[in-house]
N, C-alpha and C positions, 0 to 999 in steps of 0.2 A: 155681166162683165166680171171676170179675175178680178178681186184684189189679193193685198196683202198687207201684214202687220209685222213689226217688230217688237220684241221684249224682252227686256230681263228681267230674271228673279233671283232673289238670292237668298238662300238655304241656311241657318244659323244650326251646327249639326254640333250635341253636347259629345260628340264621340262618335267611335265605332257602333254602326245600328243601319237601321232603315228606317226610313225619314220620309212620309208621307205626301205627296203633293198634287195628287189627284186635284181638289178644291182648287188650289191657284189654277192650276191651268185651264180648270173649266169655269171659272171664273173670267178669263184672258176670252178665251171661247166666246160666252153669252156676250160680252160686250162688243165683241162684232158683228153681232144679228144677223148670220150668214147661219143658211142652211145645210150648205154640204163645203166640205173642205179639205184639210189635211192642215196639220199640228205636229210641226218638228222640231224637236227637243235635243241642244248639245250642252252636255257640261261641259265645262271651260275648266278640267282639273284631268289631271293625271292617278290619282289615288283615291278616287271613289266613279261611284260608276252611277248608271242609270237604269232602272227595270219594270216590267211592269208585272206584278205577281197579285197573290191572293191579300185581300184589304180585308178578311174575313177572321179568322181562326189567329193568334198573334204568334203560335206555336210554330209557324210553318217562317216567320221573321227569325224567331229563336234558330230553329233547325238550319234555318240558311247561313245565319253565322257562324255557327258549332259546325256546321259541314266544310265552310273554308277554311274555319280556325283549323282544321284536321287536316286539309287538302295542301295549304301553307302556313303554317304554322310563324308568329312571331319570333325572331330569333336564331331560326334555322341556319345553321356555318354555311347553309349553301352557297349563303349571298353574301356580297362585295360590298352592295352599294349598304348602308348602314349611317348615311350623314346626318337623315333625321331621328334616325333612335332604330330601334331592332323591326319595329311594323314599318318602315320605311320600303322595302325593297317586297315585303310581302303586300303590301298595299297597292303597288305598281301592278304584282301579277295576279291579283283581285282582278284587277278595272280591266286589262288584257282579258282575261278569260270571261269578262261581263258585256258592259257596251257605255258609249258615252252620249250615243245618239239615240231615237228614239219619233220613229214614225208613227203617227195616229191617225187613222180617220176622224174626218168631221161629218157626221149625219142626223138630220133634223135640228141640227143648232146644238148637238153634244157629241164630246168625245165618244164614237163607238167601241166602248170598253164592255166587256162582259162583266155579267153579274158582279164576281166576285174579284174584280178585276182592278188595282190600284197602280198608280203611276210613284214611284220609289225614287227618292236619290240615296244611295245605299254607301255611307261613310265607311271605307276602309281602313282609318286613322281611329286611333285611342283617344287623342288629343280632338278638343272644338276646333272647328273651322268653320268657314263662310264658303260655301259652296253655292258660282253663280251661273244659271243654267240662263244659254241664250232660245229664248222661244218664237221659229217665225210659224207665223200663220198666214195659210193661203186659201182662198175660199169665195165662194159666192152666193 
């Protein structure tokens, strides 16, 4: 028989980075002793995003930053909106060109992620924030 689970998490983020969270959610996982499933992930934020990339090499975290910082740049006259400081409006078109959801399988009782494969909440903002991801799981 189908079940399911509800949960939150939430993400204490010193800044602009990516932010690890693999562990939590395969943690949420094991405590429902279900063998196959599916694990979907929303953040509940507009200026940071969600991803699943390499959990391996840190250079490849570095390089993703340095490639938006170039792609949108903090500051840029382009933009209007400016209410929360100059990364305001480029933080917005971060999380648009990213994702805030995030489909996983469940198999054998684990996230089927590959190798080298980590689950990210990736802060758009210069400034801390609390970043809280709703996580439902469905499964049996």
């Amino acid at each position: 028989m189908l079940a399911q689970q509800m949960h939150s998490l939430t993400v204490a983020t010193r800044g602009r980075g990516l932010y690890e969270i693999t562990d939590d959610i395969q943690h949420l996982v094991r405590g429902t002793r279900w063998g196959e499933g599916l694990a979907t992930l929303h953040l509940r934020h507009t200026s940071a995003s969600l991803l699943i990339q390499e959990n391996a090499d840190p250079d490849v975290r570095r390089d993703l930053d340095a490639f938006f910082a170039r792609l949108c740049p903090d500051g840029d006259s382009l933009f209007i909106h400016t209410c929360e400081g100059d990364d305001d409006m480029p933080a917005h078109v971060r999380t648009a060109l990213t994702a805030v959801n995030l489909a996983i399988p469940i198999a054998h009782g684990r996230l089927a992620l590959g190798t080298w494969q980590g689950i990210y909440v990736w802060e758009h903002r210069r400034r801390p924030h609390r970043r809280e991801i709703t996580v439902h799981l469905l499964g049996q």
